[in-house]
N, C-alpha and C positions, 0 to 999 in steps of 0.2 A: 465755591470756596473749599479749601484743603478741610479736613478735619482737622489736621494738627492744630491749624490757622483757630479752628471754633473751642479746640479743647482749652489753648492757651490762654482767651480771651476769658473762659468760664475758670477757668484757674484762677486768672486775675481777680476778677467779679467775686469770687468768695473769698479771698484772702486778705482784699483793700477797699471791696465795694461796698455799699450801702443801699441797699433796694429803695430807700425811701431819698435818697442823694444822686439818681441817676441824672448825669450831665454834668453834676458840681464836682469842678477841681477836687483833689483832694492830693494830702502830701503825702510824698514816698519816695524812698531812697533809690538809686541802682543798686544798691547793696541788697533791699527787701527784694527789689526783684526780680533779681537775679537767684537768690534763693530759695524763691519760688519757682521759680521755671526751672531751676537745677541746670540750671547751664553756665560761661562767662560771662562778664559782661560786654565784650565783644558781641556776641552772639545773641544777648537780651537787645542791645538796642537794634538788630539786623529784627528781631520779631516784634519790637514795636514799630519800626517801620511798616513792618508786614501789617499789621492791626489796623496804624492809623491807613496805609493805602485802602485798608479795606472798608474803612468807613466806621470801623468800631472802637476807636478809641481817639480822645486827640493828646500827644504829647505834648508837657507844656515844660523845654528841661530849666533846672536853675540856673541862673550864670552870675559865675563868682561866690565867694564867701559869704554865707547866712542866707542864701538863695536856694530855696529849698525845689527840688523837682514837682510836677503835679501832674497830676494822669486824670482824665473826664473818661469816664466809661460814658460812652452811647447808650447802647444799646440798655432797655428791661430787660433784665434776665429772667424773669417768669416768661412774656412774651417771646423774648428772641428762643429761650430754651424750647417751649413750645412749637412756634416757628420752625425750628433746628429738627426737630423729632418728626413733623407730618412731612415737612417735605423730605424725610429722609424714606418714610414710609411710604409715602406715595411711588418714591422711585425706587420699592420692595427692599430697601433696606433696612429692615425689622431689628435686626440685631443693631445694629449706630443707633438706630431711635429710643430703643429700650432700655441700652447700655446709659447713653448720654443720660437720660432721666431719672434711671437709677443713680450714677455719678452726682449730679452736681442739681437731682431735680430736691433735695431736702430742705424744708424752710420754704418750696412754692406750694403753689396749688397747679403748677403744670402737669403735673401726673395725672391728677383728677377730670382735668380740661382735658388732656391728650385720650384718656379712656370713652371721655365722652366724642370726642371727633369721631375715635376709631371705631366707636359703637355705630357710627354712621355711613365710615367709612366701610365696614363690611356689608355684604349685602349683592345686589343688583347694580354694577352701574354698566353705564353704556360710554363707551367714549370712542372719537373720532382715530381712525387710524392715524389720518396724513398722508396716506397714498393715494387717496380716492377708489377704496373697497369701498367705503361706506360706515357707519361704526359697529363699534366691537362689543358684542355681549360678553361680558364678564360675572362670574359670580364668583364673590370673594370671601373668605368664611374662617372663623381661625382654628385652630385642629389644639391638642394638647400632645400628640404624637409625634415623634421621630421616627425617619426611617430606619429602621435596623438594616433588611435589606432588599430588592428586589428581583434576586435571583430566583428563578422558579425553582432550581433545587435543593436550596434553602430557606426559604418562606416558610413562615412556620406564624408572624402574627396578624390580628385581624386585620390591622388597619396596611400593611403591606399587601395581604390578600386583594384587599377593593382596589388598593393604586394599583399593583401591578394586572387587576381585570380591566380597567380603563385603559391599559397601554398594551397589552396581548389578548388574544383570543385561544380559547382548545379549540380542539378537534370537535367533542361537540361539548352539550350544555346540559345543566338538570334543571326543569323546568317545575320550580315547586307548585306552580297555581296546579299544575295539571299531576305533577310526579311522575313525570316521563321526563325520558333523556329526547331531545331535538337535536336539529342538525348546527353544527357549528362551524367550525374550517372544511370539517368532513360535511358534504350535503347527505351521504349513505356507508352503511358502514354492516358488515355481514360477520358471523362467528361458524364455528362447526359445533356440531351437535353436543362436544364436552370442555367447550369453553376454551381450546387449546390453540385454536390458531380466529386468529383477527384481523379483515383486511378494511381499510377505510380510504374510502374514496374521496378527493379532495375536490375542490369547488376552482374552476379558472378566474384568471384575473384578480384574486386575491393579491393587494397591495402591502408589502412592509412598507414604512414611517419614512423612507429613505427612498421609494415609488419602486425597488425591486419586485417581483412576482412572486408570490411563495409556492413554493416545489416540494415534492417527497423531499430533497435532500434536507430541507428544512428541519422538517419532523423529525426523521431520522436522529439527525443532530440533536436537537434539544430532549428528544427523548435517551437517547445513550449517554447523555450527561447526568439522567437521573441515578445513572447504574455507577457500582463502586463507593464511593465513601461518601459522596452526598448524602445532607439528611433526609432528602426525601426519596430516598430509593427503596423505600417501601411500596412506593407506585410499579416498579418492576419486577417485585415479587414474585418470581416466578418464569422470570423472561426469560428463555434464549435467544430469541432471534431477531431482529429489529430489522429489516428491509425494505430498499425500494424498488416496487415492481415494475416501475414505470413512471415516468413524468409527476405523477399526479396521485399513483396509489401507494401504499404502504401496507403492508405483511408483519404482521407481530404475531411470532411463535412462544407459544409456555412449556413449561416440562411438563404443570401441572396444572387442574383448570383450575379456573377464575371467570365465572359463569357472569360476573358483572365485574369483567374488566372493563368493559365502553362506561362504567361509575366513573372509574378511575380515571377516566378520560377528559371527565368533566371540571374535575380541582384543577385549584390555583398550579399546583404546582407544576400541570403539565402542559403551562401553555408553551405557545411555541416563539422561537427566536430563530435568528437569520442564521442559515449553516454558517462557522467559522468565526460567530457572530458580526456577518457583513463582511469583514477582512477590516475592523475596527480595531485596536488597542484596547486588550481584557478590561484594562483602568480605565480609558476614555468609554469604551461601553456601557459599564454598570453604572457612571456617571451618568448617564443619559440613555437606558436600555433601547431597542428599539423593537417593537412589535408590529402587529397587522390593528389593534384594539384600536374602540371609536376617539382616543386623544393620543397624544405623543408629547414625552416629555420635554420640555424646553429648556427647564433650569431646575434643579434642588438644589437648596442651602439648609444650611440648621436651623432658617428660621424662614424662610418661604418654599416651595413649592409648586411651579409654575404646568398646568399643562394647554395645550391647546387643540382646537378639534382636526381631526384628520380625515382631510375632505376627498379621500381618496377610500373612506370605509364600505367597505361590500354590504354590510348592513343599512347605508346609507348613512348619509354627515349629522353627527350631532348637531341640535340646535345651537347650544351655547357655541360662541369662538374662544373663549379662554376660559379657566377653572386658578382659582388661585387662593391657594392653602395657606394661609400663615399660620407659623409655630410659634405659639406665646411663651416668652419665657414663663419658666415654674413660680416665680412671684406673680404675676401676674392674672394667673388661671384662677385664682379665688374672686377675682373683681367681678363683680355682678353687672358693671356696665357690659361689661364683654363678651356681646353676643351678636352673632348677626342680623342684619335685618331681613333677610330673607329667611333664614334657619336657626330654629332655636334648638338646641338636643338637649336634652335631661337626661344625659348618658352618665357614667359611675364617673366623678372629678370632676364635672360642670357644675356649678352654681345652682341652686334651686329656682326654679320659674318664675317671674312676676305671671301669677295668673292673668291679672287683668290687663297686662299690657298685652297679652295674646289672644285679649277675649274673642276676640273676630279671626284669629287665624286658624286654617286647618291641622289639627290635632292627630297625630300619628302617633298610636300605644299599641307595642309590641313586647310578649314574652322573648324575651332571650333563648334562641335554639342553643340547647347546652346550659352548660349550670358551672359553679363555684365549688370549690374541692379541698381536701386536706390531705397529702401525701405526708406517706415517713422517707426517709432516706434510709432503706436497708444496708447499703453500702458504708455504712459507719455503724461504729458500735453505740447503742445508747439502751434505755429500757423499753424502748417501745419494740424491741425483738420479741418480747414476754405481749401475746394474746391478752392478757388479760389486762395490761396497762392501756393499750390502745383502746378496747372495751371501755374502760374507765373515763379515758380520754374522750370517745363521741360519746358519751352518756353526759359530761360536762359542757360538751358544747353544743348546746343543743339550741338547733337553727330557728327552733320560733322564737326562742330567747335572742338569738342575733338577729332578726327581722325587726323584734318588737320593738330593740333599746336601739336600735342602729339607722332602722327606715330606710328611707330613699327609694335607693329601687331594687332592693329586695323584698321579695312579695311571696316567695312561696317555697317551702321547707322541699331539698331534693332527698331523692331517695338511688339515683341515677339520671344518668345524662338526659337523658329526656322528661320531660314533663309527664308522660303516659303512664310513667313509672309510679306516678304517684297514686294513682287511682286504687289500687289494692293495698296499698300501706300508710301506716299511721306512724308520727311521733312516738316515741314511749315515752311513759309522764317522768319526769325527773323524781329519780328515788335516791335522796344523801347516802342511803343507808346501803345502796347497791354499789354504789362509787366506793364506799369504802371497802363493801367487801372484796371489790375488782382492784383496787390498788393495794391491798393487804397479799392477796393470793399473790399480784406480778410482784410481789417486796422490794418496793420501787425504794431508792435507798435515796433519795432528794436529788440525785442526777440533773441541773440543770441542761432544757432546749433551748436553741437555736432558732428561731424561725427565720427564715429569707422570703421576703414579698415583694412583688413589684411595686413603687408607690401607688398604683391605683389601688391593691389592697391594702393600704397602711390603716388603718381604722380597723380593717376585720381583723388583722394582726394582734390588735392592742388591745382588742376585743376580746381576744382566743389568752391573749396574754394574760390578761389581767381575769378572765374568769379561770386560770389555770389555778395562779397563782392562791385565791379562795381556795386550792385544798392542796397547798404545800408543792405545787409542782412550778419550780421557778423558769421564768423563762423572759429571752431577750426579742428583742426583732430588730432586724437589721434590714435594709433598702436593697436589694438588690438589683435593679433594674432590670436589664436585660442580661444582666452577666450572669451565664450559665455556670463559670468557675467559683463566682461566688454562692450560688447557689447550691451546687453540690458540697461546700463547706458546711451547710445548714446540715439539722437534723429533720427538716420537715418544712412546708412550704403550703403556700396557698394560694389556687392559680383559678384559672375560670377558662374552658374550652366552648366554643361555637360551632355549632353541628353546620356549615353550610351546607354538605352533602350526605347530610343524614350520617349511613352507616358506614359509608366511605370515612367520613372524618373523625366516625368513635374507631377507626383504623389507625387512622394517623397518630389519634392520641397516645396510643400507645407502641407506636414505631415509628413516628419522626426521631429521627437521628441526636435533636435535640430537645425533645418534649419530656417535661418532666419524670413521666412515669419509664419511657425508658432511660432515664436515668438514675433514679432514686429505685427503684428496684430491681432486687437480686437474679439470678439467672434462674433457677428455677423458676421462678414466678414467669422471668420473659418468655422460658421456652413453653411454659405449661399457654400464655396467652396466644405466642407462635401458632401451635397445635389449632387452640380453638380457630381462631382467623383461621386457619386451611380447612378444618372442620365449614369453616363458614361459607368462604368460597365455592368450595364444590358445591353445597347444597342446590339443590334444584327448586328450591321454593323459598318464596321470603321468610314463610313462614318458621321454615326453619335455617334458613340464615339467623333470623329475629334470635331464635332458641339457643344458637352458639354462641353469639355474639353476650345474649345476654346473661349467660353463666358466670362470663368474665365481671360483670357487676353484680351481679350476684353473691358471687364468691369473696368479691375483696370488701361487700356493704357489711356482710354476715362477720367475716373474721377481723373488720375495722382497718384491711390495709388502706385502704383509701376511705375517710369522710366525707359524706355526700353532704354538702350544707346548703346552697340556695338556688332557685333561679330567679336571674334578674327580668325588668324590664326594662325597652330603653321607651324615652318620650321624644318627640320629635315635634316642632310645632311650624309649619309652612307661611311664610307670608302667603296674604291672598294673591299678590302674582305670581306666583310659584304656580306652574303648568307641568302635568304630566308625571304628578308622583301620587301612587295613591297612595303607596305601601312601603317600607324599607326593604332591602335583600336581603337574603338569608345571613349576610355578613351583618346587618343591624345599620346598613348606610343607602341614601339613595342612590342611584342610576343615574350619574352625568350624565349620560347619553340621554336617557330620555327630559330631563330638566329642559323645559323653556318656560321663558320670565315673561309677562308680560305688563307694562310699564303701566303705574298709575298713573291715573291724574290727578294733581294735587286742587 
């Protein structure tokens, strides 16, 4: 049945209907409903035709003078709406299901009933192909994310990172059980003695999604896209030379060294894609990227996300055959029914846990690699140019006060990116009388800020706001999602990075092309952080990479250009058929690949 066909019907039903009158006649003019349906009345009776063919309505017209028309709605409209919504969702049409119930679901209890199907609907299921493979494991789970985007040379957030590792593979991997790099597309991979030239040898028979072979020219290709204006061309840092030596090998030359460039090998950003990408349409590609990784994407929409496994993986075939992501709308992600059966996360915007409905499930609590931040926007004028206002500023927000009154899953005051950072420093106690002297010095004149957050931080926002505001410093927040133009509009901002690759990613944070900090601050600042990063590279010891890397935090904790405020946890809670996850990735998500279900008996 059309949509149009189901919309008209429910048009009808709340304009003329009576929920408690379904099947009885009831009078109405051509004139009402036509006016209703906003159309002739030519064209009204061509769609009650359409109605009654369909079984939902029966026309009963008047004939003659004082003979009034009467219309029998069929169908329950709690029922049929319901009805209308699963099966639209079942055939992953998420957005008609969501839309319709939002529309026309007010005055039922459809919503409440369709939350609880779907709560049952996510999960494990298994079901029959119809070709005779046999059936399809499925795990189907709902996300609160949009894709921004999946280009490796612009990938910049978390939840893009983990899709696009499920659909590409690098060169190689970091291995945090151990903290060693392994072998990944490259099986071996050699350096010279100052870090300057790099060759990596590739692995045969490695299939792209499409059953092509991948080849140097592959690498080649997706690595010389990271060069020039891409944001992540902080990965080539240093490069001149990208070549193929041969079928199979690769030759990458620097001006300058970069004694763990095979790190750099291992982010998201550098995986690899088909030279040319395949001889695909740029549009039809990123529609559907194609990589060598253990799935392949099938479909994105704005509100599902399909992959499935790719049984041609050199690592060998994922367990699962399909992964399927549904995107809740933003009204929806507060409902507490809405969680999977298989996976429960207590990640920052999920609902807080029924304990005891998880009493038996396995429990995954993890610190968050990386922490929660407060930048200025150098690049505009306001008072936080003045040292001593900014001072003022992290003396007032201070993070056990935001832990204590806020909760969740903030658990531990940062002091820098890493948790380590904490062990030799303390909070300073909140002194009123210090805040004033620090805002008397910067002679802060009431200047009101700006703040731009993404909604995952709108509570820390209003948080930061409103304890400002207790000592005269006014200030707004405004949403900015993903929009980086709206954000550089702001005076300061409040973001949270994830170290998947350690000290590679406290790289990123400050040289992705569109990462806050290289945005919000001035040149001096970028070039003085430039330095260190080369400072850091050469180094011949972690230990003292460790030492250059961490002046940059240092320096900007001491003079308050950047606020350290939390690091989070995520919680994770496994149904008991859940096989083969002990632990989350450094991204804070399981490993489709390794997931397999194994079915109870009830």
């Amino acid at each position: 049945m059309q949509i149009q066909t189901v919309e008209r019907y429910l048009i009808l039903v709340d304009r003329f209907g009576d929920i408690r009158l379904t099947g009885s006649p009831m009078e109405v003019t051509m004139e009402e409903l036509s006016e209703a349906l906003f159309c002739s009345k030519r064209n009204t009776r061509i769609i009650l035709q359409k109605l009654e063919d369909e079984g939902l309505i029966e026309w009963l017209p008047g004939r003659g003078r004082g003979h009034h028309s009467r219309i029998v709605f069929l169908k329950d409209k709690p029922s049929y709406l319901l009805g209308l919504a699963r099966n639209r969702a079942e055939s992953g049409d998420y957005k008609t299901a969501f839309e319709l119930l939002g529309t026309y679901g007010e005055g039922t209890d459809a919503k409440e009933k369709f939350l609880e199907w779907l709560d049952g609907h996510f999960g494990y299921r298994q079901e029959e192909r119809g070709d005779g493979n046999g059936p399809c494991d499925t795990l189907v789970f709902p996300i609160i994310h949009q894709i921004v985007t999946l280009d490796p040379a612009y990938v910049n957030y978390v939840f893009d990172s983990h899709l696009l590792r499920q659909i590409c593979d690098r060169l190689l991997q970091f291995d945090e059980r151990t903290d060693k790099i392994v072998p990944g597309l490259a099986y071996h991979w050699t350096s010279d003695s100052d870090g300057k030239e790099w060759t990596f040898y590739l692995r045969k028979g490695v299939l792209f999604h499409d059953g092509r072979e991948l080849s140097a020219a592959d690498v080649v290709y997706s690595l010389q896209r990271l060069r020039g204006d891409a944001d992540n061309r902080w990965i080539m840092r240093g490069v001149s030379d990208i070549a193929a030596v041969s079928r199979l090998v690769i030759r990458i030359r620097l001006h300058k060294p970069n004694r763990i460039f095979d790190r750099f090998m291992c982010t998201t950003a550098a995986s690899i894609i088909p030279a040319e990408l395949g001889g695909h349409p740029e549009d039809d590609f990123w529609q559907r990227p194609i990589g060598t990784g253990p799935f392949r994407l099938v479909s994105s929409t704005a509100h599902r996300i399909r992959l499935e496994a790719h049984h041609g993986y050199y690592q060998g075939r994922p367990f699962l055959d399909r992964v399927d992501l549904v995107v809740l709308p933003e009204e929806y992600r507060g409902d507490t029914a809405v969680s999977p059966d298989v996976l429960h996360t207590g990640k920052c915007g999920w609902p807080s846990i029924d304990q005891e409905a998880v009493e038996d499930w396995l429990a995954i609590e993890q610190l968050c690699r990386g922490c929660t931040m407060f930048c200025w926007n150098f690049n505009r004028e306001g008072p936080y140019h003045s040292e001593a206002f900014r001072q003022a500023v992290r003396m007032i927000l201070n993070p056990i006060d935001m832990i204590d009154e806020l909760g969740g899953s903030r658990v531990m005051p940062a002091f820098g990116f890493r948790i380590e950072t904490n062990r030799h420093l303390n909070v300073e106690p909140y002194r009123a009388e210090q805040v004033r002297a620090a805002l008397q010095q910067a002679d802060y004149d009431g200047s009101p800020l700006l703040i731009a957050v993404h909604e995952n931080y709108e509570d820390d926002a209003r948080w930061i706001m409103n304890r400002l505001k207790q000592w005269g410093i006014q200030a707004e927040v405004t949403i900015s999602g993903t929009n980086l133009e709206k954000v550089m509009e702001a005076d300061c901002t409040m973001f949270g990075i994830v170290l998947a690759e350690d000290e590679v990613c406290e790289i990123e944070a400050y040289e992705h092309g569109s990462c806050v900090m290289q945005s919000f601050l001035d040149n001096d600042r970028l070039d003085w952080i430039s330095e260190q990063v080369d400072t850091a590279l050469v180094a011949d010891s972690n230990e003292r990479r460790r030492a250059a890397l961490r002046q940059i935090e240092e320096r900007f904790r001491k003079d308050a250009t950047i606020l350290f405020l939390t690091h989070r946890k995520n919680n994770t809670y496994l149904h008991p058929s859940v096989r083969g996850v002990t632990k989350l990735n450094s991204l804070g998500w399981i490993d489709f690949k390794d997931v397999w279900l194994e079915q109870l008996q009830v």
